[in-house]
N, C-alpha and C positions, 0 to 999 in steps of 0.2 A: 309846717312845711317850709321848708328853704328855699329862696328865688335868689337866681342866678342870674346876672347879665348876659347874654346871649352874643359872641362876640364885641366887637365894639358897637353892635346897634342899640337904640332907646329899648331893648327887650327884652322882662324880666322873666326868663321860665323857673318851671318848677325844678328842684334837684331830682325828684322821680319824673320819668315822661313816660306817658301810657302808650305801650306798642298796641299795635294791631292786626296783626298780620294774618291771626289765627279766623277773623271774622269772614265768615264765608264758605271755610271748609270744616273747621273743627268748629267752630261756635257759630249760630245761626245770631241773625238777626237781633231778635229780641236778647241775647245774651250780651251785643256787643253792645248794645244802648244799656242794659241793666250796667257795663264795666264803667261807660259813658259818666252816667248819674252820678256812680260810685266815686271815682275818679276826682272829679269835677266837685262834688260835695269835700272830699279829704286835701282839697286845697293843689290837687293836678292840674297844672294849667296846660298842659304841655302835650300834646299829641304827634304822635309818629304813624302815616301812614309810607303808599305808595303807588303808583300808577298798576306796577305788576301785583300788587295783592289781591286776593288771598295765597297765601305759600302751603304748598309746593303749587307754583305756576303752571296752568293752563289756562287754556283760551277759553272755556267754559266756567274759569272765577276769575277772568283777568277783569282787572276792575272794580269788584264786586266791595269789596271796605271800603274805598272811596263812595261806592253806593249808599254804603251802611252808616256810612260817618253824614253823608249828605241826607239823611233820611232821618236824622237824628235833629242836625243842624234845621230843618223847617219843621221837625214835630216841637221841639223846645227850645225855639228862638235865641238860641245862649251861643250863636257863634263869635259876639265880641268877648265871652268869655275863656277862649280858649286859645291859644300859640298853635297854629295847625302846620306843621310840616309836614311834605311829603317828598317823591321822588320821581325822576324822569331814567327809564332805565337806558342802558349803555348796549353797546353789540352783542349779543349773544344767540346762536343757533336755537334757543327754545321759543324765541317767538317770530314764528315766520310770519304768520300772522295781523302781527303788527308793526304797521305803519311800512306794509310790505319787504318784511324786512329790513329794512335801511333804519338805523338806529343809530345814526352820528347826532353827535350834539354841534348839528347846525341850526342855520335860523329856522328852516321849513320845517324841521322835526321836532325843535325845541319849542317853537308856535303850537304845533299841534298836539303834543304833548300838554302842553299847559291849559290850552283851551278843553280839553278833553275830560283834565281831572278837575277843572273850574266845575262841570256842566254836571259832573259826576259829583260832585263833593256840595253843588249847590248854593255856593257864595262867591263873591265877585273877588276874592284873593286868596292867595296860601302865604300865610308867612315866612316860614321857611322854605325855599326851592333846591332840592339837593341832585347833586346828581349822582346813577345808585352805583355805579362803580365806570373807570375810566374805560376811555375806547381803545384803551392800548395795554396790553399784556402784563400784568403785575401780582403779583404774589400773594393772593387774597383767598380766600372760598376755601382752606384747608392746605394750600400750596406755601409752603416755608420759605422754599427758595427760591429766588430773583434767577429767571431763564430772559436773556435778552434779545431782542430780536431786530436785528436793525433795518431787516425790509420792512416791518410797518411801518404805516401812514395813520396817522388821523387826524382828525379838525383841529386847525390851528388852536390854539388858544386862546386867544385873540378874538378869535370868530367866536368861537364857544361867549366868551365874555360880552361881545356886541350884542350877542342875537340875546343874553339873560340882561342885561341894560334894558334893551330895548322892551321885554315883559317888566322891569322895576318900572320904568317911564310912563307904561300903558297902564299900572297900576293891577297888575294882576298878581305879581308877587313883589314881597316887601325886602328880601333879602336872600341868598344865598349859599348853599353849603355845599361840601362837599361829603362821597363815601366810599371807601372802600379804597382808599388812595395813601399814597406815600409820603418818605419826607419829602423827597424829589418833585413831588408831584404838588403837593402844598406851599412851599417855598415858590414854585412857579409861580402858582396860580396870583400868590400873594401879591407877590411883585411886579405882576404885570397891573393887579391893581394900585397901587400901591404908585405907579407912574402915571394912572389915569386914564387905565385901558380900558376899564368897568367896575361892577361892584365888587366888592371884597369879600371874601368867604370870610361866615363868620362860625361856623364851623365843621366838623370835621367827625363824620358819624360809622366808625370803625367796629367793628369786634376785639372786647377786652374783659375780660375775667379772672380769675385765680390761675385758669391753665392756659392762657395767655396773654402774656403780658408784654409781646410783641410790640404795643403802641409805646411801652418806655424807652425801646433802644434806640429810635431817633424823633418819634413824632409827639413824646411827650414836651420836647424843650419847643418844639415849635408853637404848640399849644398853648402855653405860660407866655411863651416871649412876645409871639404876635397875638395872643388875645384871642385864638382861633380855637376854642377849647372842644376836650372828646365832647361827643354824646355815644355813650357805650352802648351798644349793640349785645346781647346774646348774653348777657352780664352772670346768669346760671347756667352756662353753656349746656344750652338748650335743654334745662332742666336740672343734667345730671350734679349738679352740684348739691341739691337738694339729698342727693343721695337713695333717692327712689328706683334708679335702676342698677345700683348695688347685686352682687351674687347673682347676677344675672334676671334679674326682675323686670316684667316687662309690665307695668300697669296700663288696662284698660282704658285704652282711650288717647294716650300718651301719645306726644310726638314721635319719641323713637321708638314705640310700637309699631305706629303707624307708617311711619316713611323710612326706607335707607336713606333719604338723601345727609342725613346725618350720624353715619356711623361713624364718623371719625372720633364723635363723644362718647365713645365705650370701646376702644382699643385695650389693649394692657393696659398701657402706659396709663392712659386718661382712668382706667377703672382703680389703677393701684394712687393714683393723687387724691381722686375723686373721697376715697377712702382715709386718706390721710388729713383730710381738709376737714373731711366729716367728724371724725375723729375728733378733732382739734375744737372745732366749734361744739362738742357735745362736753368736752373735758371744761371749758368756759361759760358752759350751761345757757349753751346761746342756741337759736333753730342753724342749720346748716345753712339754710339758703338766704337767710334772714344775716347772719355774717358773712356769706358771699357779696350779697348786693351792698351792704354795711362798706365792709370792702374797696368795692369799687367807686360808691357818691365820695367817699371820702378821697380820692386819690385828688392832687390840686390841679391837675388838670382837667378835670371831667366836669363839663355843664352839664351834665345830664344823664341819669344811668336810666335806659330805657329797659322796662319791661314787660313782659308780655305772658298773660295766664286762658287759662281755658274754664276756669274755672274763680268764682267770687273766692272762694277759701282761699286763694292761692295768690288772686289780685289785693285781697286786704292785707296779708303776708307781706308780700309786697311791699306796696304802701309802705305798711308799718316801718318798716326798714329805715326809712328817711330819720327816722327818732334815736338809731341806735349808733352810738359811736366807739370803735375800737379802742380798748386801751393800746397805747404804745408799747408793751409786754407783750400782748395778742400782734399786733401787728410784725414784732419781731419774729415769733414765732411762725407767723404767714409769710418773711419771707425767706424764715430758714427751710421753710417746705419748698419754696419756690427754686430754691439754689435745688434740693434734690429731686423734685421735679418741673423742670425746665421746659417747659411748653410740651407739655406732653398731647397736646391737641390745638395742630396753629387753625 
């Protein structure tokens, strides 16, 4: 396995980082500790959770991986061996719930927040502190186009950055990222670190895949230049790159079985790339999903290609991937597909 420096901090993760998101709803318990072992044995250092997991969010699994992860972390003593990041999520209508609704990334809710997935997760810090997407309108969750809106408000910057200071200080988290955010939005943050306004994002944890590759058109130079590097999110867009829901295939048990909130990964669009990718990696006698994720650890700006399985077969799959490197021929061919299909699923 390959360790990567973690923006400019002393921290080395692993090139694969094990999601988690599925623990709670689609994998129980004991499955997320057996991913755990696994993980952690094949040289994973590198763990992604979230305050809002398990996905799809409600208020009856809100929490519940950070449970699973904390429950792990005192049955097998192994929490200095692992890079624990997680998330503090931003505004949104689905969780009224919590933190009664008010969901700014101020000090009161960025305190409470942090103490909550501390007490949840069962160790006195999270290494990485991310936040899951901004408090202000942006072009993220399947939305391509930038809609501006110049009556919003939201928490200065500034504030946001005091009040995560002031958890680095308290020694409750080590460092901070960002997700689901912009060029505009990272250049900010940077530079306001950057004059000594707080700590400095040391990364930057997006969705990026084969069928999209949105993160190149402005936030890969940011990436490389300030040392703010991706951790890729959704890397098999949300499976179908695997090529398992082809011809209309719904397999048992599957995400996009199971939920619409991800239909946008079997449009046309997405099912005719999907197929062309497939294609391509079967012509090269490589697994489909296994040159996806190949793929993406390989691009130079990516710390960390997160993934995430339901299943051991599909978590060692995974894994594996870390070993396999693209020829320069293959990757041409990946991006002549790319020219004729152009984000066919933002």
């Amino acid at each position: 396995m390959e360790y990567r420096r973690l923006g400019r901090s002393d921290l080395r993760v692993s090139a694969i980082c094990l999601g988690t998101m599925t623990w709670g709803t689609q994998n129980s318990e004991t499955e997320g500790h057996l991913q755990m072992d696994y993980a952690l044995d094949h040289g994973v250092n590198f763990w992604d959770t979230a305050e809002m997991y398990s996905v799809p969010p409600r208020q009856e699994t809100y929490g519940r991986t950070e449970e699973i992860i904390g429950n792990w972390f005192k049955s097998r003593g192994k929490r200095d061996k692992v890079v624990l990041a997680s998330k503090i999520v931003g505004p949104d209508s689905r969780f009224p719930f919590l933190r009664d609704g008010d969901l700014r990334f101020d000090r009161k809710n960025i305190r409470a927040a942090v103490d909550a997935s501390l007490k949840r997760l069962q160790t006195d810090y999270i290494d990485l502190y991310q936040l899951h997407w901004p408090e202000r309108s942006v072009n993220v969750f399947g939305r391509l186009l930038y809609q501006h809106n110049a009556d919003e408000v939201w928490t200065p910057f500034e504030e946001t950055l005091e009040a995560l200071d002031e958890q680095v200080k308290a020694g409750k988290i080590r460092h901070v990222g960002l997700s689901n955010e912009t060029a505009w939005g990272a250049m900010s943050w940077l530079k306001l670190a950057d004059v000594g306004r707080g700590p400095r994002m040391v990364s930057i944890q997006n969705c990026y895949h084969l069928m999209n590759r949105m993160f190149e058109v402005g936030l890969a130079e940011v990436a490389i230049r300030e040392q703010c590097g991706l951790l890729a999110f959704s890397p098999l867009a949300m499976g179908t790159l695997s090529g398992k829901y082809l011809d209309g295939r719904r397999p048992d048990g599957a995400r996009l079985t199971l939920y619409r909130l991800f239909d946008r990964y079997v449009g046309e669009r997405a099912q005719a790339a999907t197929r062309a990718y497939v294609d391509l990696a079967r012509r090269y006698n490589l697994d489909p999903a296994q040159m996806a994720l190949a793929f993406v650890t390989g691009r130079p700006f990516v710390t960390s290609t997160i993934v995430g399985a339901t299943t051991m077969q599909q978590l060692k799959s995974n894994i594996a991937s870390a070993d396999i490197t693209l020829s320069a021929e293959l990757v041409a061919e990946i991006d002549e597909l790319h020219r004729l299909h152009t984000i066919p699923c933002p």
